[in-house]
C-alpha positions as CSV (number, residue, x, y, z in Angstrom):
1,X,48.5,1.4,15.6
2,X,47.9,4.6,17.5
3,X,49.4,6.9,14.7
4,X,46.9,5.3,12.4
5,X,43.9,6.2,14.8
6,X,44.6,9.5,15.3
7,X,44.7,9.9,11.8
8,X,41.7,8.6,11.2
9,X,40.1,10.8,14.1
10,X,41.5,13.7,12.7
11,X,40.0,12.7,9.0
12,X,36.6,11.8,10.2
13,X,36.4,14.8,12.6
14,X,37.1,16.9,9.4
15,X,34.5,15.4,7.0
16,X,32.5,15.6,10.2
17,X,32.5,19.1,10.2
18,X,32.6,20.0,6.6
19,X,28.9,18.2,6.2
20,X,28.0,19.9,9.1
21,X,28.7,23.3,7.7
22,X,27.4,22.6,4.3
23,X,23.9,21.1,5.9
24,X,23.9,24.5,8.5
25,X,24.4,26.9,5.4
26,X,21.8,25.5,3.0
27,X,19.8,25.6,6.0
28,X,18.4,22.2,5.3
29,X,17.5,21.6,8.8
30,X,19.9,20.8,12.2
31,X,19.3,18.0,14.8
32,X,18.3,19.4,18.2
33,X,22.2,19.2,19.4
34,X,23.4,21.3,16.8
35,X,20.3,23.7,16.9
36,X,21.1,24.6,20.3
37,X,24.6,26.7,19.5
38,X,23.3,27.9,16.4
39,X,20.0,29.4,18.1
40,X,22.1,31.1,21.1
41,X,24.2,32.3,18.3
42,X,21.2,33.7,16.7
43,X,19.6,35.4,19.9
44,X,23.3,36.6,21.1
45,X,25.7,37.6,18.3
46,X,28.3,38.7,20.6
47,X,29.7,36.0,21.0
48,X,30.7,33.4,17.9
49,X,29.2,30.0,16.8
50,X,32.4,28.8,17.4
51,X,32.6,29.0,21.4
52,X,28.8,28.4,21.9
53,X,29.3,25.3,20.2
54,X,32.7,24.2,22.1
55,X,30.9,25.2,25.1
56,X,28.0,23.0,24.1
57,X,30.0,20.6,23.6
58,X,31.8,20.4,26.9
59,X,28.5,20.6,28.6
60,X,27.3,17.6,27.3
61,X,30.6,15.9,27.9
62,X,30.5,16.7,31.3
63,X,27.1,15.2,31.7
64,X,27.7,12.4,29.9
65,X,31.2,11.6,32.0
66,X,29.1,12.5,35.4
67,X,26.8,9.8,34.2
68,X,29.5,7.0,33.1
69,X,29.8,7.2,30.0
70,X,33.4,7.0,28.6
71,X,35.2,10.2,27.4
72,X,38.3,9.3,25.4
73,X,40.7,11.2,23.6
74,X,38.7,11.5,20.7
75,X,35.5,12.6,22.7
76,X,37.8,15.7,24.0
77,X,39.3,16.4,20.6
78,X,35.8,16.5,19.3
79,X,34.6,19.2,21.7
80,X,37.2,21.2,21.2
81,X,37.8,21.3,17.6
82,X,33.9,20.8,16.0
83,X,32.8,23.9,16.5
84,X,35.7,25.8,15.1
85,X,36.5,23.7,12.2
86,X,32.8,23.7,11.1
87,X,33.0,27.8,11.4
88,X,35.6,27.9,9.0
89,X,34.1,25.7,6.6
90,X,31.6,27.7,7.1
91,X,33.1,30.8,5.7
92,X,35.7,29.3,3.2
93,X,33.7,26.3,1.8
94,X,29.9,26.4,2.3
95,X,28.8,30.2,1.7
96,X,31.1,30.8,-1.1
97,X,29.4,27.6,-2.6
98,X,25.7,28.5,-2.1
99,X,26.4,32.5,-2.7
100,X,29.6,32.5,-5.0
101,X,32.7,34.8,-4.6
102,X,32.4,38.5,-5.4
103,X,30.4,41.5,-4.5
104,X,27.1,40.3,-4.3
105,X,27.7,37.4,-2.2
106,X,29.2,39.9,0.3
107,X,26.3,42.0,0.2
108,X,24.0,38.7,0.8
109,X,26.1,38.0,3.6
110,X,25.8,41.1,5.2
111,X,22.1,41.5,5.0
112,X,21.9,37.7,6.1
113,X,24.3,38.7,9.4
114,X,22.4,42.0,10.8
């Protein structure tokens, strides 16, 4: 049923995003797609991964829809929730993995941010 699917959307949206962050932080390479917020993140840190990547995102919807493809209610739910989802696996799962907890790993973090 529909209850079961957006379930499963919401499950497979969060694994989804978890790899992504885990892959991003270890810096083990990025497809071209995901390269493209992460490097206008890199050249403007004003503004967050996390809207770069939602805008991204909605870009390439729009194309896509202004092309025929379909866009669904998972396609939406995608662009809107990828890039923050994978920006707080970011912090809370992936760099406290490959750094640790504690005061070193903050200072590693800082150096790695300026």
């Amino acid at each position: 049923g529909f209850a079961t699917r957006l379930l499963l959307l919401a499950a497979g949206i969060v694994v989804m995003c978890l790899a992504s962050s885990l892959y991003f932080t270890a810096n083990l390479g990025v497809s071209a797609y995901d390269a493209v917020a992460l490097t206008i993140t890199e050249k403007n840190q004003k503004i967050p991964f996390r809207w770069w990547r939602i805008s991204c995102d909605f870009v390439c919807v729009f194309v896509g829809f202004r092309f025929g493809a379909a866009v669904g209610l998972g396609t939406i739910v995608t662009a809107f929730f990828m890039g923050p989802l994978i920006d707080v696996f970011r912090r809370t799962v992936a760099e406290p993995m490959l750094y640790g907890k504690g005061a070193a790993a903050d200072r590693v973090l800082k150096r790695q941010a300026a």
